[in-house]
C-alpha positions as CSV (number, residue, x, y, z in Angstrom):
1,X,21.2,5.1,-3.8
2,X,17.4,4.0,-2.8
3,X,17.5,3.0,1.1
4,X,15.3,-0.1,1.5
5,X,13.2,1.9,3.9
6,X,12.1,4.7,1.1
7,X,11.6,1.9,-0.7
8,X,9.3,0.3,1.8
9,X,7.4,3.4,3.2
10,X,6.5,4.3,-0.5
11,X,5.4,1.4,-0.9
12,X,3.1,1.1,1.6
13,X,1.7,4.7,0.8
14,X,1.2,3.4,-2.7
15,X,-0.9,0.5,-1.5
16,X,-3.2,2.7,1.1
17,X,-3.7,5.7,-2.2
18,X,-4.8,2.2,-4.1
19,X,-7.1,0.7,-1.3
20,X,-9.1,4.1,-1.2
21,X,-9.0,4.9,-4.1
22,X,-7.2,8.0,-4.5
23,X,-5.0,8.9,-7.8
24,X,-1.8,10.2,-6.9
25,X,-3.2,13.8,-8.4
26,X,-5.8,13.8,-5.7
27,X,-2.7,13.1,-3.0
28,X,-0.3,15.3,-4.8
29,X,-2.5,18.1,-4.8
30,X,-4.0,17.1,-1.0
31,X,-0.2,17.5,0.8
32,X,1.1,20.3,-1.7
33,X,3.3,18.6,-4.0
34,X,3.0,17.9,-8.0
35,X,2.1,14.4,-8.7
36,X,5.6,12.9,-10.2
37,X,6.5,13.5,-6.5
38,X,4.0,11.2,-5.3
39,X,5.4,8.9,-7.9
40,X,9.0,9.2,-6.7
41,X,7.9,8.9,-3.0
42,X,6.5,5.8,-3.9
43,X,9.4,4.3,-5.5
44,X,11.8,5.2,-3.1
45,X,13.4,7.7,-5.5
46,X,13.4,10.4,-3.4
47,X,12.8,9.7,0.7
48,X,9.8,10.9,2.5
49,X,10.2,13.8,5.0
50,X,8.7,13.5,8.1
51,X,6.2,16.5,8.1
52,X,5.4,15.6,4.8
53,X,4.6,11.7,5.5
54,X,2.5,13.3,8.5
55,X,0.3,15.0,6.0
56,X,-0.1,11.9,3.9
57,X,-0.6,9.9,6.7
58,X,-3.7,12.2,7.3
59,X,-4.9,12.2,3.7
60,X,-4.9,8.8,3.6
61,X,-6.3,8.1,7.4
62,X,-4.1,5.8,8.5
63,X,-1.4,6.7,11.4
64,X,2.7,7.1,10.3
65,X,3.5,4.3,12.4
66,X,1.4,2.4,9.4
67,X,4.2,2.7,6.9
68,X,6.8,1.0,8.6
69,X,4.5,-2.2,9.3
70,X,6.6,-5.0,8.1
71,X,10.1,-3.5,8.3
72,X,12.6,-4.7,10.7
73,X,16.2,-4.5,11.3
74,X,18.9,-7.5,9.8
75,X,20.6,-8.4,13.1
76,X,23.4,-9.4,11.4
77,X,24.2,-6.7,8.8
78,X,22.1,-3.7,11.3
79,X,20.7,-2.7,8.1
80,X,16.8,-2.7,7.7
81,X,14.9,-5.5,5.8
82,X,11.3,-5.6,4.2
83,X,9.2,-7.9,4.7
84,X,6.9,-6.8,1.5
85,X,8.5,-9.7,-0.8
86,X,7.1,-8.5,-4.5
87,X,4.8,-11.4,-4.9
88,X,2.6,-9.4,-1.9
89,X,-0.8,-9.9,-2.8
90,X,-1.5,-6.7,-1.2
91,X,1.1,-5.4,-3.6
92,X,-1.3,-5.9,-7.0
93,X,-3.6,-3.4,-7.6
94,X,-5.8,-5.9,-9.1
95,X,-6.3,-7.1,-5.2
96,X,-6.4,-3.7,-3.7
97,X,-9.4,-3.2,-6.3
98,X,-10.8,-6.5,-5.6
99,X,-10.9,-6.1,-1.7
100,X,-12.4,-2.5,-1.9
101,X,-15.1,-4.0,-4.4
102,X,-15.4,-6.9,-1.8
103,X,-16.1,-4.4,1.0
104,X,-18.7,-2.9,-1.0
105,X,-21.1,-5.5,-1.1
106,X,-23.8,-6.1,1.6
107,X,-22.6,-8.8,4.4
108,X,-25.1,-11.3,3.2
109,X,-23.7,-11.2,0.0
110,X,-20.1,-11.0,0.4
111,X,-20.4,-14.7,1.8
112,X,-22.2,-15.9,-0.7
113,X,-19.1,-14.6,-2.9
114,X,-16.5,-16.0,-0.7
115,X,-18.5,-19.5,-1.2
116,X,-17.7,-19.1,-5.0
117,X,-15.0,-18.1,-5.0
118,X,-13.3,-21.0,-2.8
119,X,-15.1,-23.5,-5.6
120,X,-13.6,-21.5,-8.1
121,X,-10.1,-21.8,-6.7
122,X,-10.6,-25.9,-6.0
123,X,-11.3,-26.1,-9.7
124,X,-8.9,-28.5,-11.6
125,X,-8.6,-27.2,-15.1
């Protein structure tokens, strides 16, 4: 049975591999592992272990604490509860790519962009 927190950690890792880029080949092979583990880490299907999420947490820069960000504890049931609903912006790729694109472009720029793209979202069609 998937534990909601595998479920959340991987999910998390999958959204930090997207934001920089990385293909879970160039993880796999960065922490050891073949790359359908990567893909079964990120489902949930098979849990993290806590050396191993070390390592990732280096390949992809971020600290461990990072992949428990939004993950609490039900009072009532003691069970643990993610706050990652699947409508997460942060959960599309399409938005990972987006905000790496957006980070991309020179400061001047990138307001100018914003500016558009708030008129484009105010559009009534």
């Amino acid at each position: 049975m998937v534990h909601t927190t595998d479920t959340h950690v991987g999910k998390m890792i999958r959204q930090r591999r997207w934001l920089i880029g990385m293909t879970q080949q160039q993880l796999a092979e960065s922490v050891g592992v073949k790359f359908q583990q990567i893909q079964k880490y990120e489902t949930g299907v098979n849990r993290v272990s806590a050396s191993r999420l070390w390592e990732i947490a280096g390949v992809l820069g971020v600290p461990v604490s990072s992949f428990f960000e939004g993950l609490h504890v039900d009072d009532a049931a003691g069970s643990a509860v993610s706050e990652i609903l699947p409508d997460d912006p942060m959960g599309d790729k399409d938005v990972i790519e987006l905000v790496r694109a957006f980070y991309g472009i020179p400061t001047s720029q990138r307001y100018r962009l914003l500016a558009l793209a708030r008129v484009l979202a105010d559009t009534d069609q």
